[in-house]
Biopython code that builds the backbone (N, CA, C, O; Angstrom):
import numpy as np
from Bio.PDB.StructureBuilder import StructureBuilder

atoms = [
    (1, "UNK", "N", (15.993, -63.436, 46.299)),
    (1, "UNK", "CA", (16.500, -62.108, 46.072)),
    (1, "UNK", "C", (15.583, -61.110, 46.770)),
    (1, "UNK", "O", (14.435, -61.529, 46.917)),
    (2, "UNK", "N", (15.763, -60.204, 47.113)),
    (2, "UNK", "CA", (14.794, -59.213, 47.834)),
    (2, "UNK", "C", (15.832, -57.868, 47.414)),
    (2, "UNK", "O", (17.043, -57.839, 47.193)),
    (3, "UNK", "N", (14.985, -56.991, 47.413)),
    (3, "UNK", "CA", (15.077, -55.422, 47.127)),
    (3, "UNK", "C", (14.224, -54.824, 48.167)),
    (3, "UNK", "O", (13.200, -55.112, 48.788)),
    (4, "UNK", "N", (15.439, -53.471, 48.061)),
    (4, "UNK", "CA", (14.372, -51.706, 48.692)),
    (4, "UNK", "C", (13.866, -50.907, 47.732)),
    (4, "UNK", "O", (14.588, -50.452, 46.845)),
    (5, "UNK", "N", (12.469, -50.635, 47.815)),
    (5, "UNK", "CA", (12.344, -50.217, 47.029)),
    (5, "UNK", "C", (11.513, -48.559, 47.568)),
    (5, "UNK", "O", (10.291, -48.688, 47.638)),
    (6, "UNK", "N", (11.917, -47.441, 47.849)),
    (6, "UNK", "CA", (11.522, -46.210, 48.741)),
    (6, "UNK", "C", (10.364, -45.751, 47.890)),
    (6, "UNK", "O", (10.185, -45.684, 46.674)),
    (7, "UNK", "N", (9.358, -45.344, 49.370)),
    (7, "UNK", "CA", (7.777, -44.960, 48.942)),
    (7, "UNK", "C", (7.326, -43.518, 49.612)),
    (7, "UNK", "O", (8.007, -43.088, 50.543)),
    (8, "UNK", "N", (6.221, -42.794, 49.160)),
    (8, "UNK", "CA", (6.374, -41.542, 50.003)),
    (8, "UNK", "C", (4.846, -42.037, 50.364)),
    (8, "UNK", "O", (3.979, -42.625, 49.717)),
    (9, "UNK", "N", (4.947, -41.406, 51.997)),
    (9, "UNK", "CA", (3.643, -41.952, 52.476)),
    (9, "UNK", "C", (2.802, -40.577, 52.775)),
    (9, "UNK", "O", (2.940, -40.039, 53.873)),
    (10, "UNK", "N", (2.093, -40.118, 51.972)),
    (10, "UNK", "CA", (1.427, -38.531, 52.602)),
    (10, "UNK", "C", (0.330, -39.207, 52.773)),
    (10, "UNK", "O", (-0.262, -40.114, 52.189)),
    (11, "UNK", "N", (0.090, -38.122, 54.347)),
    (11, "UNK", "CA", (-1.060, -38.311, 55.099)),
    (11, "UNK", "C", (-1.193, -36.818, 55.744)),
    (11, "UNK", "O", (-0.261, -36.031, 55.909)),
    (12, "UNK", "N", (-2.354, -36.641, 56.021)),
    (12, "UNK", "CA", (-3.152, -35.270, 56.151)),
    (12, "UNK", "C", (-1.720, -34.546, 56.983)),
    (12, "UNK", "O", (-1.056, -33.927, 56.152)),
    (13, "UNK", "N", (-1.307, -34.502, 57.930)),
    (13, "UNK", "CA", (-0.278, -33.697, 58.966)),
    (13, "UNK", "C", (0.710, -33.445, 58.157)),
    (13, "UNK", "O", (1.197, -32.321, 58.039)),
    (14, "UNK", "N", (1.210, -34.759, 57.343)),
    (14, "UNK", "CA", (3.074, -34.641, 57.371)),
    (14, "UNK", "C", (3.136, -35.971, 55.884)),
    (14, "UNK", "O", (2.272, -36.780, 55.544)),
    (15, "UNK", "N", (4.045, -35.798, 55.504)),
    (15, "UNK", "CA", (5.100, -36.805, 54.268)),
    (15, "UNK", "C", (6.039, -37.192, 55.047)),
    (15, "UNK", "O", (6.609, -36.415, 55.814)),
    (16, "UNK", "N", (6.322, -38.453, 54.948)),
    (16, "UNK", "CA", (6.811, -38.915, 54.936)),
    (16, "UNK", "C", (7.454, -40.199, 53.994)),
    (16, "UNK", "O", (6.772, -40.833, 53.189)),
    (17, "UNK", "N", (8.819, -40.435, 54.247)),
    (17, "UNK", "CA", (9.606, -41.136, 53.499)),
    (17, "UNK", "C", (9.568, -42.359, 53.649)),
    (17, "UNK", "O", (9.654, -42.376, 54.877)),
    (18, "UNK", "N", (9.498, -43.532, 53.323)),
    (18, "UNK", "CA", (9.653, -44.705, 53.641)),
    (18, "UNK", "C", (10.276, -45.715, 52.924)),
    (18, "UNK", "O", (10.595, -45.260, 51.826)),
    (19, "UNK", "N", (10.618, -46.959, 53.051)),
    (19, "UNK", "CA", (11.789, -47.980, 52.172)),
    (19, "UNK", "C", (10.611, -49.369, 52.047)),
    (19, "UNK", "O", (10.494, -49.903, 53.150)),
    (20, "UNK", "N", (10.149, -49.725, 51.465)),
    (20, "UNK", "CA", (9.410, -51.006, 51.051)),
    (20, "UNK", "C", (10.453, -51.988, 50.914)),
    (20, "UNK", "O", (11.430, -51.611, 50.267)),
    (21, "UNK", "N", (10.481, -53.447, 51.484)),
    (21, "UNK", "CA", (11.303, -54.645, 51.524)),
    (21, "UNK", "C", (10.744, -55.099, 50.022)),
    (21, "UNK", "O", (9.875, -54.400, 49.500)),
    (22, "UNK", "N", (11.149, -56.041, 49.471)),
    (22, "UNK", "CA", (10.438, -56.482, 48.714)),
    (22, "UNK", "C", (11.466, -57.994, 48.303)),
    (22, "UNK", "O", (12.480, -58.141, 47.620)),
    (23, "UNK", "N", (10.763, -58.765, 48.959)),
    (23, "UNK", "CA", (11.265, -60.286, 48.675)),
    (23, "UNK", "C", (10.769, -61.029, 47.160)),
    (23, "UNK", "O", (9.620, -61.217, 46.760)),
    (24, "UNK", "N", (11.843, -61.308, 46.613)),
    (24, "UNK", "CA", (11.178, -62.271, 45.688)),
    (24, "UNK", "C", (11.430, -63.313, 45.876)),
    (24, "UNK", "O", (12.440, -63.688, 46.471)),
    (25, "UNK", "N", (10.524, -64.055, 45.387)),
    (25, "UNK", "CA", (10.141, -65.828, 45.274)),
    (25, "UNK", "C", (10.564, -66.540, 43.874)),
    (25, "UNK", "O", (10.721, -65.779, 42.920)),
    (26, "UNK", "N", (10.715, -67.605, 43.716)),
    (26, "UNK", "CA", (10.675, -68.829, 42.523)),
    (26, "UNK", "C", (9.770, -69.234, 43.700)),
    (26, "UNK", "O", (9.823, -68.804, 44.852)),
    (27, "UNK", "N", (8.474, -70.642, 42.904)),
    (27, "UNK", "CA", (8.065, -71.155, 43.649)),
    (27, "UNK", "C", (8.907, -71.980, 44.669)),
    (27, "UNK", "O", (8.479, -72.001, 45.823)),
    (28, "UNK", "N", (9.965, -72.610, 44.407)),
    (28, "UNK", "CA", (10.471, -73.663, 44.832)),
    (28, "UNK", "C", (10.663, -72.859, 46.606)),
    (28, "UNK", "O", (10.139, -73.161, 47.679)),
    (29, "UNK", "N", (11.465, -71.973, 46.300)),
    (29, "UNK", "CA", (11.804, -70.972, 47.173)),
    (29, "UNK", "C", (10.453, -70.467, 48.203)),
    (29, "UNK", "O", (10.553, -70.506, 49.430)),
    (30, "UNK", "N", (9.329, -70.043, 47.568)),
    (30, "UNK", "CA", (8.619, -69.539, 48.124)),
    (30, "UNK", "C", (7.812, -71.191, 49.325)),
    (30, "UNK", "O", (7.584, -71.113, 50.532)),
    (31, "UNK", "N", (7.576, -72.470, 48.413)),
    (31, "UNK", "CA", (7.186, -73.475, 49.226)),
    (31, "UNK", "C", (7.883, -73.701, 50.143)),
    (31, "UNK", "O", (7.182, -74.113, 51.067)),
    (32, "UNK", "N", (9.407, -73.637, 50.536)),
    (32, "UNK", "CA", (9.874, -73.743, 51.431)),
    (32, "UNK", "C", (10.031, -72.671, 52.378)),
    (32, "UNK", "O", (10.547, -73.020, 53.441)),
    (33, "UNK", "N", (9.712, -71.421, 52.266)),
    (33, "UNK", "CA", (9.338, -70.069, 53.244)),
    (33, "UNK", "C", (8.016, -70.802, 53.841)),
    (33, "UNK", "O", (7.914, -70.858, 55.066)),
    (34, "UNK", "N", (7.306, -71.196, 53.269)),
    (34, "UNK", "CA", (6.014, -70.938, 53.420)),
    (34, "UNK", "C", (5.972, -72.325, 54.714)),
    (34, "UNK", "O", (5.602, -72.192, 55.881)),
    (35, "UNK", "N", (6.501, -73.678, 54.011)),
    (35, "UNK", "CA", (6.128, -75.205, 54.898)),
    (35, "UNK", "C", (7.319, -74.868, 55.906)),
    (35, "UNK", "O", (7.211, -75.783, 56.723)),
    (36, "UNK", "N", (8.429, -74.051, 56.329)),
    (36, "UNK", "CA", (9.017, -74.083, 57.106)),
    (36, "UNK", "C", (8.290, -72.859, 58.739)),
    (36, "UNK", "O", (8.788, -72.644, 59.844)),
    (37, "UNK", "N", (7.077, -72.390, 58.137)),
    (37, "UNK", "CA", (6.394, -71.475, 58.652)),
    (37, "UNK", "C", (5.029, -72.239, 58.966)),
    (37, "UNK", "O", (4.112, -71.593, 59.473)),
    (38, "UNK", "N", (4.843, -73.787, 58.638)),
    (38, "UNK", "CA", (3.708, -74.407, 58.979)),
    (38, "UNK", "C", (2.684, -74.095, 58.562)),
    (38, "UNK", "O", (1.743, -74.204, 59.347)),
    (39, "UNK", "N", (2.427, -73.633, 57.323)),
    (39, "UNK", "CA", (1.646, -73.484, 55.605)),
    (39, "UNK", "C", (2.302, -74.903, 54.713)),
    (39, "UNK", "O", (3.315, -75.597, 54.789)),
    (40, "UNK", "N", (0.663, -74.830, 53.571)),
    (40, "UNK", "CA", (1.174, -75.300, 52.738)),
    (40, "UNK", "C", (0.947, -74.626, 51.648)),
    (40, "UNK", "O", (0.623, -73.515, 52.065)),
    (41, "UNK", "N", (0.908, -74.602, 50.290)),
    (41, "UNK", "CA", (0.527, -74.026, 49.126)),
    (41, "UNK", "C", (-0.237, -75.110, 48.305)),
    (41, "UNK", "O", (0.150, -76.100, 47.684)),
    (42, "UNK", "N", (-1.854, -74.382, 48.601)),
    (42, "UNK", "CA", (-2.685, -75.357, 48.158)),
    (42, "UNK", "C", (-3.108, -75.139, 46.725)),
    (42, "UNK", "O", (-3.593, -76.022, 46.017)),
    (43, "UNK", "N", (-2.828, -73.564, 46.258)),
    (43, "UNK", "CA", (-3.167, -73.353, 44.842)),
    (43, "UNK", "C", (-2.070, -72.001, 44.469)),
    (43, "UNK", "O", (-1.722, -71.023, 45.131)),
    (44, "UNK", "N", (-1.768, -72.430, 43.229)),
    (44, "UNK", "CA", (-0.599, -71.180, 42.812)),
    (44, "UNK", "C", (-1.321, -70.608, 41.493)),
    (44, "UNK", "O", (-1.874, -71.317, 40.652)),
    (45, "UNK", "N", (-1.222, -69.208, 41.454)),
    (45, "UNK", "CA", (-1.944, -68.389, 40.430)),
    (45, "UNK", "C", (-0.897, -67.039, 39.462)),
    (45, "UNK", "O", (0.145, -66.494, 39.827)),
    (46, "UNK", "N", (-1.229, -66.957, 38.921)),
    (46, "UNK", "CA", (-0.074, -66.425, 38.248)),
    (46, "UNK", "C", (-0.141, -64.626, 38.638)),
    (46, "UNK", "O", (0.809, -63.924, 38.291)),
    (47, "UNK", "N", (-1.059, -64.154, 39.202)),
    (47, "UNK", "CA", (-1.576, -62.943, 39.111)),
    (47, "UNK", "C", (-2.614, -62.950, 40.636)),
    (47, "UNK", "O", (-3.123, -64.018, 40.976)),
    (48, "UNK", "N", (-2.807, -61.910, 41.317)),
    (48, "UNK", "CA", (-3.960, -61.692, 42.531)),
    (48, "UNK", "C", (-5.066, -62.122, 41.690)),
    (48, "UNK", "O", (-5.689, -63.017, 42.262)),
    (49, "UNK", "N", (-5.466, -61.879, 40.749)),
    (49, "UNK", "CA", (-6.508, -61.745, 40.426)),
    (49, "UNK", "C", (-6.607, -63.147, 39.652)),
    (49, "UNK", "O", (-7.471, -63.176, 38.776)),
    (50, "UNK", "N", (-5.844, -64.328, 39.846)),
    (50, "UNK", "CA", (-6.467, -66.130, 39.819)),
    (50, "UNK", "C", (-5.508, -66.589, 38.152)),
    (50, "UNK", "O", (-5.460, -67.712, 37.650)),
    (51, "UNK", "N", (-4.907, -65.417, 37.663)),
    (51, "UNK", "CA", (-4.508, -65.908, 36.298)),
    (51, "UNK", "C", (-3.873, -67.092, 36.479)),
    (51, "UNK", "O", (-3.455, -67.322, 37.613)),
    (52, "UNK", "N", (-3.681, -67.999, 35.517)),
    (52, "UNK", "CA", (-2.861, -69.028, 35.526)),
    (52, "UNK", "C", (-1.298, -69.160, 35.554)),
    (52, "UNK", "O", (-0.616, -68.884, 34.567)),
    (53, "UNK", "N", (-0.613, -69.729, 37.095)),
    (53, "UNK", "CA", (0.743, -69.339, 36.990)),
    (53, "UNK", "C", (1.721, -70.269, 36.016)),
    (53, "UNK", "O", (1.560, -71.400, 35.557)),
    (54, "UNK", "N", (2.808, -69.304, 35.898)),
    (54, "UNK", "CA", (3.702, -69.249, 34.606)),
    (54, "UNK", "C", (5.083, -69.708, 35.684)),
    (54, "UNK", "O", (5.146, -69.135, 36.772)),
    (55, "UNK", "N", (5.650, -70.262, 35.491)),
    (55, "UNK", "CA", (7.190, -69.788, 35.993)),
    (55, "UNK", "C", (8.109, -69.139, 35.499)),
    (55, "UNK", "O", (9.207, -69.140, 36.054)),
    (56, "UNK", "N", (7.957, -68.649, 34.700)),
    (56, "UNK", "CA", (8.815, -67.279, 34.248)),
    (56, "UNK", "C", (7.981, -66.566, 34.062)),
    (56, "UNK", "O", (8.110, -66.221, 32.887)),
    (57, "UNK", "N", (6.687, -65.816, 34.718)),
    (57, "UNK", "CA", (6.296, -64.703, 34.831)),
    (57, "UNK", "C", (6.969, -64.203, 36.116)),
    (57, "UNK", "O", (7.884, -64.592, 36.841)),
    (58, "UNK", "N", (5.882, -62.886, 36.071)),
    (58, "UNK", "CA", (6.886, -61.791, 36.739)),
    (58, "UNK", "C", (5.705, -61.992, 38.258)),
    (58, "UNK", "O", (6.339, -61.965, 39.313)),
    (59, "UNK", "N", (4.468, -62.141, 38.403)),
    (59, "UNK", "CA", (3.964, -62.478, 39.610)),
    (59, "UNK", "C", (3.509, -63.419, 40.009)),
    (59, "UNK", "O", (3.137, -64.032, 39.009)),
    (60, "UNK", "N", (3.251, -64.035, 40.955)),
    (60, "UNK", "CA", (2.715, -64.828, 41.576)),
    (60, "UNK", "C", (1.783, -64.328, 42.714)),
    (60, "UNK", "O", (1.783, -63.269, 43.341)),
    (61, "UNK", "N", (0.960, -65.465, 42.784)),
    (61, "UNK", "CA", (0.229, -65.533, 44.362)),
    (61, "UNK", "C", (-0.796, -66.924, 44.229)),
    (61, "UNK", "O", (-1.242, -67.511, 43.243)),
    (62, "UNK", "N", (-0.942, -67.149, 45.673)),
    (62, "UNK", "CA", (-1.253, -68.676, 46.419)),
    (62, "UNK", "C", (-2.394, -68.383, 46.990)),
    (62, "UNK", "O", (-2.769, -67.224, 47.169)),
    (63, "UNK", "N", (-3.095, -69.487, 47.350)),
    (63, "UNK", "CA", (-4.043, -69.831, 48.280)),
    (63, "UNK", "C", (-2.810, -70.690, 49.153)),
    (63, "UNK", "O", (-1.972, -71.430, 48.638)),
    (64, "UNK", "N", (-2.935, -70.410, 50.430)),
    (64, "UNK", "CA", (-2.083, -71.555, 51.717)),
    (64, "UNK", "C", (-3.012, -71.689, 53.263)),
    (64, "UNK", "O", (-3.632, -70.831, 53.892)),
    (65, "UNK", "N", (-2.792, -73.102, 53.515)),
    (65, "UNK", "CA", (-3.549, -73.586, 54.502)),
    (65, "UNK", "C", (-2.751, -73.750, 55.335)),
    (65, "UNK", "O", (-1.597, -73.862, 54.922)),
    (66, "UNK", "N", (-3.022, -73.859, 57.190)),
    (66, "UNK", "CA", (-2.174, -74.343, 57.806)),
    (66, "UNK", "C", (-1.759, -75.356, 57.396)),
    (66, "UNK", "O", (-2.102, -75.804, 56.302)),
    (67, "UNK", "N", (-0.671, -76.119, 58.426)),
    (67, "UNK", "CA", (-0.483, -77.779, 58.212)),
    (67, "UNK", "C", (-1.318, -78.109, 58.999)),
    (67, "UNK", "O", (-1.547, -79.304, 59.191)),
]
sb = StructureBuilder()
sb.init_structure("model")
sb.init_model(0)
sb.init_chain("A")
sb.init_seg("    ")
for serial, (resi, resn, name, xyz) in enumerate(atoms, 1):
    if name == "N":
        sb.init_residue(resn, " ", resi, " ")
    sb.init_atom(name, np.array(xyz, "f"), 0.0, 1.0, " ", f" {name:<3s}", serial, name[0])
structure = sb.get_structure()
């Protein structure tokens, strides 16, 4: 599933408007983005910050190595 999700970008001159992509993942989904891109997923965490992943939480993030 992926969403837009619009951001305002101010910077010293000017504002501007912008649209953020925002892809979501299930792991299953995300291992196959990832090994069809010549990664693997060597560690899955539930949170940036190393929490332990859940599959029905709401984030994720990996450590990935080439192949």
């Amino acid at each position: 599933m992926a969403s837009v999700a619009p951001g305002v970008h101010i910077e010293e001159e000017r504002t501007r408007l912008g649209y953020n992509w925002l892809q979501h993942f299930d792991l299953a989904s995300l291992t196959n983005e990832v090994e069809c891109n010549g990664f693997v997923i060597e560690e899955t965490y539930g949170d940036v910050a190393g929490g332990p992943y859940c599959s029905d939480g709401n984030e994720m993030a990996g450590a990935l190595r080439p192949m």
